[in-house]
C-alpha positions as CSV (number, residue, x, y, z in Angstrom):
1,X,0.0,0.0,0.0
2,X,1.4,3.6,-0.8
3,X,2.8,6.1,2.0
4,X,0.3,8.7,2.9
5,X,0.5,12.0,3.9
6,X,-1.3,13.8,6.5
7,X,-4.4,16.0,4.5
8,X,-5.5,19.4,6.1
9,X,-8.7,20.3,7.1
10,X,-10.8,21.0,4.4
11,X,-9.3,18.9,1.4
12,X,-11.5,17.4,-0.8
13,X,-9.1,14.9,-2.8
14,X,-7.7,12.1,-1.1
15,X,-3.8,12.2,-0.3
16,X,-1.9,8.7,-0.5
17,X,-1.5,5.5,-2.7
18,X,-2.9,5.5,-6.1
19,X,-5.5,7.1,-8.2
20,X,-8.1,4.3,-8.8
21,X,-7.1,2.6,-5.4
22,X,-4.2,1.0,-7.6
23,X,-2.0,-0.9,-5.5
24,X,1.3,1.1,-7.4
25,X,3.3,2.5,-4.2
26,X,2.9,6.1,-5.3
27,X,2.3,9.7,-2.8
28,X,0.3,12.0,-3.9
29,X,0.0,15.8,-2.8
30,X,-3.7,16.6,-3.4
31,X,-4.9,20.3,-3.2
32,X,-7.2,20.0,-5.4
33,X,-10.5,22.5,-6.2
34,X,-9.9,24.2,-2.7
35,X,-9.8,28.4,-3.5
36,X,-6.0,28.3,-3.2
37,X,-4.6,31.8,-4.9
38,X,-0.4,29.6,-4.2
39,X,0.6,26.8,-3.4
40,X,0.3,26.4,-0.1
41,X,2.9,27.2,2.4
42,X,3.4,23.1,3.5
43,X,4.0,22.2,0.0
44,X,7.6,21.5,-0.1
45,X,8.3,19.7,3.0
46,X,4.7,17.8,3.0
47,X,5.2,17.2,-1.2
48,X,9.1,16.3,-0.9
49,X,8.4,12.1,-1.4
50,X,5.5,12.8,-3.4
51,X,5.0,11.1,-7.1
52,X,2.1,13.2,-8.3
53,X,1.5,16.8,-6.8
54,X,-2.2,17.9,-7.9
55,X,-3.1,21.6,-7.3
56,X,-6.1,21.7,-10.2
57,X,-9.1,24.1,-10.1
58,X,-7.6,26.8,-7.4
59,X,-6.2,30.1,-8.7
60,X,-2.8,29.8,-8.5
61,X,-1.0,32.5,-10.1
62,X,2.4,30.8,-10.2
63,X,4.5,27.6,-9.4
64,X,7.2,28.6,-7.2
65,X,10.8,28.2,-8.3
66,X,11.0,25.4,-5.4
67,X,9.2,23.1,-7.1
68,X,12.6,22.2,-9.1
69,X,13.6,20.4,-6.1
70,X,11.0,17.8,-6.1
71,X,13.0,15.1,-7.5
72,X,10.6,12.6,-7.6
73,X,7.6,14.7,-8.9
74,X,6.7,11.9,-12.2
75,X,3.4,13.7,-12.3
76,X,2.4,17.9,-11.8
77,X,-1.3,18.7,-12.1
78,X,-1.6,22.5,-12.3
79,X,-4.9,22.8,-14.8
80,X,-7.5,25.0,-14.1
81,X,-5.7,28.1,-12.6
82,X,-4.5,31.6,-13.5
83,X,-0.8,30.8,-14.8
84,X,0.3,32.7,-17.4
85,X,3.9,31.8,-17.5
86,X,5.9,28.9,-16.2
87,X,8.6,29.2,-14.2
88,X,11.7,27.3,-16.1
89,X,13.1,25.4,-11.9
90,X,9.9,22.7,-13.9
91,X,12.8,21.7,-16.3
92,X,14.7,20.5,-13.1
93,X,11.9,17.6,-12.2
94,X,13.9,14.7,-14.3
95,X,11.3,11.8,-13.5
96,X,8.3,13.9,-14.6
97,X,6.4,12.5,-16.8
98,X,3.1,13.9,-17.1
99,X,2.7,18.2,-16.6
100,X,-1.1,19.0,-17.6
101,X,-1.1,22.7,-17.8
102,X,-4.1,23.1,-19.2
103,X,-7.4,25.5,-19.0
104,X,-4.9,28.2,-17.5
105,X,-3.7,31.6,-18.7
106,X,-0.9,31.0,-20.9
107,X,-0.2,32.4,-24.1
108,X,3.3,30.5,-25.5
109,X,5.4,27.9,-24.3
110,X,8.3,28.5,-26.7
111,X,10.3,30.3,-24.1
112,X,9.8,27.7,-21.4
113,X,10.3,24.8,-24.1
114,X,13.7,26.6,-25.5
115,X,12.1,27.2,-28.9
């Protein structure tokens, strides 16, 4: 069964082990639809084993430059917010393997790709 970490009070998404109650020995950091306008303060130290960090449906401006130093991170759920740009520390995550940045503010991707 996966690890699980500890949810705060109010969290809608279930935190630990696998979506689809998979038995795959993932942790996931779930923030997920709750009004956030960041990522909350906890997110680094609470997020640091974490496979999948989902923060859809708040209204998150931007990803902090920290988030580089989630090594693990092989999947970053940021859809549904008010990103316009993304900061380039998301080229540092070397397992990630899915980033869905969709339904957010952002107009090109060429600078963050290196095109």
């Amino acid at each position: 069964m996966g690890g699980e970490l500890a949810p705060e009070a109010g969290d809608e998404a279930a935190i630990g082990g696998a979506a689809g109650g998979s038995a795959v020995d993932d942790l996931e950091y779930v923030k997920e639809k709750c009004d956030l306008e960041a990522f909350p303060a906890d997110f680094e130290a609470v997020a640091a084993k974490a496979t999948v960090l989902n923060v859809m449906g708040n209204k998150i401006t931007q990803v902090p430059a920290s988030i580089g130093s989630l090594s693990l991170l092989v999947e970053l759920n940021v859809s549904e917010n008010q990103l316009s740009v993304l900061c380039p520390e998301i080229g540092r995550l070397v397992a990630l393997q899915v980033l869905d940045v969709s339904d957010n503010k952002l107009t090109a991707l060429e600078d963050f790709l290196g095109m």
